[in-house]
N, C-alpha and C positions, 0 to 999 in steps of 0.2 A: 617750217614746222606745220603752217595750216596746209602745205603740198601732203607732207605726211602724211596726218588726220583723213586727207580725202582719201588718199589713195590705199588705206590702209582695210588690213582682211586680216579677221581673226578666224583662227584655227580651235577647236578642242578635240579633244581626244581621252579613252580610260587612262589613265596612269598604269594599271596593272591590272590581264584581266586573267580568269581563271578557265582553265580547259580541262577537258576528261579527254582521254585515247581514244578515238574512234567516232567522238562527239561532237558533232558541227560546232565549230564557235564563230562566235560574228563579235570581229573589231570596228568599236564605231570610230567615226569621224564626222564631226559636224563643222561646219564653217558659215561665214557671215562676213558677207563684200559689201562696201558700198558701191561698187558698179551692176549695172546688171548683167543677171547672167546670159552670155551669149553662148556659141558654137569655139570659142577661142579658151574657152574655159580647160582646166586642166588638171587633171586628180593623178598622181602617182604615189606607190605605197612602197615604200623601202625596207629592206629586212637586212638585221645583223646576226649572227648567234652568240651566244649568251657566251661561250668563250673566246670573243672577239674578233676580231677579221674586220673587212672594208663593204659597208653598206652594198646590194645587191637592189636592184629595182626587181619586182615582184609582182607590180600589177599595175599599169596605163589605163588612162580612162580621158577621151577626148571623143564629144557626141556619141561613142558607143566604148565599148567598156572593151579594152586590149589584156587579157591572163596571159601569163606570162607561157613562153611557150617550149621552155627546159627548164633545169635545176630542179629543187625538191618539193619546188611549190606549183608542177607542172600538173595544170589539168585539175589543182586543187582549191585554185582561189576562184570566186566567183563574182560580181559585183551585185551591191544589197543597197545602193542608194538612190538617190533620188537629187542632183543638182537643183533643180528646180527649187524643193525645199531644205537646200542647204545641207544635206546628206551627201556621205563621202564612203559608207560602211565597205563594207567585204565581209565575204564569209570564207572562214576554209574551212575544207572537207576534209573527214579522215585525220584530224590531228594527231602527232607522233611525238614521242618523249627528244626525239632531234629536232623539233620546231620551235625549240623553246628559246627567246631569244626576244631582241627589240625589233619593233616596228615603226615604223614615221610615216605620217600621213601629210602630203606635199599640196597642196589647192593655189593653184594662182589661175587671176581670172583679170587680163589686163584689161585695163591700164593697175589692176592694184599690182603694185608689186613688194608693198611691205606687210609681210607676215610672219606667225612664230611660227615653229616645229615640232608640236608636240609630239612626246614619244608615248608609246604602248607595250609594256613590259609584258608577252606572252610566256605563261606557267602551265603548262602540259603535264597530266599526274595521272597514275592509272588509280580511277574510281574504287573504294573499297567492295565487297562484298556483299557488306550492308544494305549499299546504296545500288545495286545491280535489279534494278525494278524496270520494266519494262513500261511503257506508256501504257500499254492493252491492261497490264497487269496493277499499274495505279490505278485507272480508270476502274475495272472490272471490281474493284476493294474497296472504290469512293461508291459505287451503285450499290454492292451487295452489305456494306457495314450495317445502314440502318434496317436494311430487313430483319442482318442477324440481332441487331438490338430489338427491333420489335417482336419479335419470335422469342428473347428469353424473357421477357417482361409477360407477354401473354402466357410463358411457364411457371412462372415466380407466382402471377395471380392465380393459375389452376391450380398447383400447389396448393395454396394456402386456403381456396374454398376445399379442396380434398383432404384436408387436414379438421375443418372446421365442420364439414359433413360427418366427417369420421366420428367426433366426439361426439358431437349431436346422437349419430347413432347408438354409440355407448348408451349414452344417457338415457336413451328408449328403453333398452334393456333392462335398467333398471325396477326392480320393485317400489312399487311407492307403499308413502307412510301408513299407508289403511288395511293394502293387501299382510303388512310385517304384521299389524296386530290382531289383524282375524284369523293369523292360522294359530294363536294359541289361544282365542276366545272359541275355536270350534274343535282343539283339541281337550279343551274343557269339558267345552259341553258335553263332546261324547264321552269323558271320564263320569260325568256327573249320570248321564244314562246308563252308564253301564254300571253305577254304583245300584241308583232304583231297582232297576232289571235285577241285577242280584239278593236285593233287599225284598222284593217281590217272589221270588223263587226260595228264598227263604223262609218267609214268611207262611208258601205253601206248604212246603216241609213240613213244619213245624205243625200245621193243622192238620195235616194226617198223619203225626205221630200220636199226636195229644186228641181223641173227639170229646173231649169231655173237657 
């Protein structure tokens, strides 16, 4: 049991991970030996499909990284880790709604030679509509939103002082309380002149009708 415990190398891996058509995806695989890592070290990546058949190796990795060199994963897988810290990744390019299937990521690094297998259940789906954004075109919607927010608020306040000038103007226009009441204290008065003025011309009249 304590041979075990030394010799033993733990594996993880995603359970299940998710791809779009055409979308690079990267399958991780992390591992943790207690030996160190030497040049004997040993990473292979096995694939099944998802309607069953006999495991396929798919990708070697000993001091430099061996992609497989036929089948359907030819020219597609890449290597994306890093033994040194315990990375095991891959990446495949172009993924296709026939990729979809199980993967095993294999690490032995002797003397360990006891470890698990985890698996990685690859789901390939074609992207909705919705989501057909292009990086240039997220980016370019993340820079340009706050200008357009800042550009309606500086119209929202123009707005509203051109609303609030407007009245103001109104209000100029108006007559005030003094000018309403003078125009019929001076239409008086000229009634009341024009009474005298006739009362005066009357009053001539009447002295050279009468001289006596």
């Amino acid at each position: 049991s304590g041979v075990c415990n030394a010799l033993s190398l733990e594996i993880k891996a995603s359970p299940k991970v998710q791809a779009f058509v055409g979308e690079h995806v990267l399958l991780k695989c992390s591992f943790k030996s207690s030996s160190p890592i030497t040049e004997n070290l040993l990473v292979d990546w096995t694939y099944r499909p998802l309607s069953g058949g006999q495991m396929e190796r798919v990708f070697h990795y000993q001091s430099i990284p061996y992609p497989t060199a036929a089948g359907k994963f030819k020219d597609r897988i890449s290597w994306a880790g890093n033994v040194a810290n315990g990375d095991a990744s891959i990446v495949i390019q172009n993924p296709a709604l026939s990729d979809n299937g199980t993967f095993i990521c294999s690490v032995k690094n002797p003397p360990d030679v006891y470890h698990n297998l985890p698996q990685t259940v690859l789901l390939v789906t074609e992207r909705g509509l919705a989501f057909q954004l292009s990086s240039a075109a997220l980016l370019s919607l993340l820079v340009f939103l706050p200008s357009i927010l800042v550009v309606i608020l500086l119209l929202v306040r123009m707005g509203r002082k051109f609303r609030v000038l407007k009245e103001k103007g109104k209000c100029g226009y108006k007559k005030s309380s003094i000018e309403v009441s003078d125009e019929p204290e001076h239409t008086e008065r000229a009634g009341c002149g024009g009474k005298i003025k006739e009362w005066c011309l009357n009053c001539v009249d009447t002295d050279e009708e009468d001289p006596y």
